[in-house]
C-alpha positions, 0 to 999 in steps of 0.5 A: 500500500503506498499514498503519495501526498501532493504538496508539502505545505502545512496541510501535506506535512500535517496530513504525513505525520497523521499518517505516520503516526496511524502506521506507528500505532499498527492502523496500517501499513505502507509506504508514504511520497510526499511531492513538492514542487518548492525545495522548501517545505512548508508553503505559505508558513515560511519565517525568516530569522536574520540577525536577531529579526524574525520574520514571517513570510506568510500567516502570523498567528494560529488561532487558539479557540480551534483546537486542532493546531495547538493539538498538532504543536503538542504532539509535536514537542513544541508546546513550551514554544508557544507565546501569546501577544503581547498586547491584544489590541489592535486598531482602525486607521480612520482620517489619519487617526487609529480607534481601538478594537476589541480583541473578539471582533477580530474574528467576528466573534465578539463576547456582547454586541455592546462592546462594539459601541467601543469601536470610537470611529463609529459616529452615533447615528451607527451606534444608535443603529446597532442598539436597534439590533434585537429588533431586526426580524431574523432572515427566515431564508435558508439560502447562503448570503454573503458576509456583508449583506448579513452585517448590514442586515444586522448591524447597519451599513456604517458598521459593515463599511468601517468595520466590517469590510477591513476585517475582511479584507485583513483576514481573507484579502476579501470584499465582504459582499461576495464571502460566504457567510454559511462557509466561514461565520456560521456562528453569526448565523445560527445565533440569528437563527436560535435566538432571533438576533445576534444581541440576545444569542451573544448574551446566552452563549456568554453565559454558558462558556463564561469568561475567555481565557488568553489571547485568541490567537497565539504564535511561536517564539521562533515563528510560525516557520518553526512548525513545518520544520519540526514536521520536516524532522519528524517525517524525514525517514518515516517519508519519502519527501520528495522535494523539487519535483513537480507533478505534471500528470496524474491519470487512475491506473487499475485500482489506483494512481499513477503520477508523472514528475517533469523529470519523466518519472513516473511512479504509482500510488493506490490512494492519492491526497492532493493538498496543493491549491486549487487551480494547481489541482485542475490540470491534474484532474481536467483528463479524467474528471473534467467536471470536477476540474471544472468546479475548481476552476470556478474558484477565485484566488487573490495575490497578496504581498507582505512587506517588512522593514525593521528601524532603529527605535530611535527612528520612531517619533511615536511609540507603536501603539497596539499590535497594528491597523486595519483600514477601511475600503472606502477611502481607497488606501494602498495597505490593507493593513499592518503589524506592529510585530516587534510590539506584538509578539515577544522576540521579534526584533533585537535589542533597540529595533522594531519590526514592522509588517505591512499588507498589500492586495486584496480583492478590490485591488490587485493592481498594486501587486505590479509595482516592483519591490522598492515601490512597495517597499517606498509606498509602505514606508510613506504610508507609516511614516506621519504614524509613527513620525518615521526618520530615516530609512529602514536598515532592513526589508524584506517583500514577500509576494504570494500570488493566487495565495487567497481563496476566496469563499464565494456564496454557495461554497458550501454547495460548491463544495458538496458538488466537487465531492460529488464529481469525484465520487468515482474515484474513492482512493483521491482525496482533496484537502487544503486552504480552498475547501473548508477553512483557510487558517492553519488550523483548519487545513491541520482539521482537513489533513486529519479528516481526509486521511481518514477518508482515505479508507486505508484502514480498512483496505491495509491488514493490521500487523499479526501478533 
């Protein structure tokens, strides 16, 4: 029995060590290929450290409250590595100024709709509005609705505008009026649903769970790039991790697979697991399930950059206040927002340094992504320079552009989803798991590699050891 992964970033890898772990514990047997393109594993989860600076190339943090990803750095030893914020606030920049948010409406989960009258760029007409929330009739249609559409419904369009839209477009590179909310806050929902509005659903699941405990999302003190590089240690011997290949066709071959590399070798597997991002999956499904292809294809994916410059302290006329911004859409504004990271996470920056982390690109503007470094690199720096009354020059940048790195959870995923699983009912022993399915964050593609090997039905298929 041999299961060839495709893709080594943190779903691949995650999903690997599930596997070696099930081969350990006699659930099965066989071998494990794990392909990527890259030399580097890891994908997206990508940290730099130079002299001193931590930098991270991809995501930041890991969000606590779902528990597969703290489970995996657990099992993994590195659970006295995790660190939590060293503040847990974090702002709107509105005219120029920046206006405290709460740390729970970060995910659009906020312990009480009243804490969102702390928002102070709301005027009070907004305000008022959100008062009047308890008694906005719930939406009795079944159908999915996008993100936007049910924070106006709910909460005014200020708030959907100022709050709302930023968040979005900070978390998922987004509009919020083409993001499914049914995929990804299905929380929000089923509140409205059980109890008629979000003020009365938010009182009575406080109530239940109590007071939160920590920070809502956490890191690690070498940085994220610390996960993928202990599952590369564990994994190497227990997997044959084939890096630097490319796998350009992949066909069905009697009850399984067979794979070809652009090197032109080819080798088989009975179960497939392709994690790689979507559009990379369609022409290895096109030959033999065009459907399917097809419904990948329909998928939206948006580039992004992160720009990172580190100052001397001294070059700061203003202290950094918060972990960082978010901005709204309207008026246009070149980030979409920035980290404080130096202030936020401890370690980041040696002695006398700050770290500075800035966002490019989302869904309403991917033209920005056609500059060339040092024009990103001179915007952000004029952008934070009034902040934080910036001097001089930073003595260190680094870009980091990541193009089609953003799926993007239209309306109907779910439905979407349902019909992709469909079209590849045919062939049980290939599975698709990853950032374009069910849930982006690393905790949920950690969830995803989990389940799909599950569906791989290797249990049932490999003898268990005798004795």
């Amino acid at each position: 029995m041999r299961v060839a992964i495709v893709g080594g970033g943190i779903t691949g890898l995650s999903a690997a060590y599930f596997l070696v772990r099930a081969r350990q514990q006699g659930r099965w047997q066989g071998e494990i290929v794990l392909l990527e393109r890259e030399r580097r594993l890891g994908g997206k989860v990508w940290t730099e450290e130079e002299n001193g600076f931590v930098v991270e190339a991809g995501p930041e943090t890991l969000v606590a409250t779902k528990p597969w990803g703290l489970r995996l750095i657990q099992a993994l030893g590195l659970a006295d590595e995790v660190v939590q914020p060293l503040t847990r606030t974090a702002a709107l920049l509105v005219d120029g100024r920046l206006h405290p948010l709460p740390d729970d409406l970060l995910r659009l989960a906020p312990r009480s709709i009243w804490r969102l009258f702390r928002v102070s760029c709301l005027p009070w007409s907004a305000r008022l509005r959100l008062a009047l929330e308890p008694w906005i009739p719930p939406r009795r249609d079944p159908a999915d609705e996008s993100v936007g559409a049910f924070l106006r419904r709910r909460l005014g369009r200020v708030f959907a505008e100022r709050v709302g839209a930023p968040l979005l477009a900070g978390v998922y590179a987004a509009d919020p009026d083409t993001l499914s909310l049914q995929a990804l806050y299905p929380h929000l929902r089923d509140l409205e649903r059980q109890y008629g509005s979000l003020a009365r659903g938010l009182r009575a699941r406080a109530r239940g769970e109590g007071a939160p405990r920590g920070s809502p999302f956490v890191s690690l003190r070498r940085g994220l790039g610390a996960l993928p590089r202990r599952l590369a240690e564990v994994l190497t011997g227990e997997v044959r991790l084939l890096v630097g290949q490319t796998v350009v066709a992949l066909a069905p071959a009697g009850d399984g697979y067979r794979l070809v590399l652009a090197s032109g070798v080819a080798l088989t597997a009975d179960r497939v697991l392709l994690t790689v991002p979507a559009p990379a999956a369609v022409p290895l499904l096109r030959p033999f399930a065009p459907e399917a292809a097809a419904l990948l294809a329909r998928q939206i994916w948006v580039s992004t950059a992160v720009v990172t410059l580190a100052f001397p302290a001294s070059a700061l006329g203003r202290p950094l206040w918060g972990s960082g911004f978010l901005v709204p859409r309207r008026p246009p504004f070149p980030l979409t927002g920035a980290t404080w990271s130096s202030a936020k996470w401890p370690g980041r920056a040696p002695a006398g340094f700050v770290l500075l982390r800035a966002y490019c690109g989302w869904a309403g503007d991917q033209a920005i992504l056609e500059r060339d470094d040092a024009d990103l690199v001179a915007l952000t720096r004029e952008v934070l320079r009034p902040l934080l009354a910036l001097q001089g020059e930073p003595v260190r940048v680094w870009v980091h552009r990541w193009p089609g790195a953003m799926p993007q959870y239209a309306v109907g995923h779910l439905e979407w989803l349902a019909a992709l699983e469909r079209a590849l009912a045919p062939w049980p022993g290939l599975r698709l798991a990853g950032a374009a399915y069910r849930g982006p964050g690393l905790a949920d593609c950690i969830r995803q590699a989990e389940e799909a090997i599950e569906a791989l039905g290797l249990w049932a298929a490999s003898p268990a050891p005798a004795g």
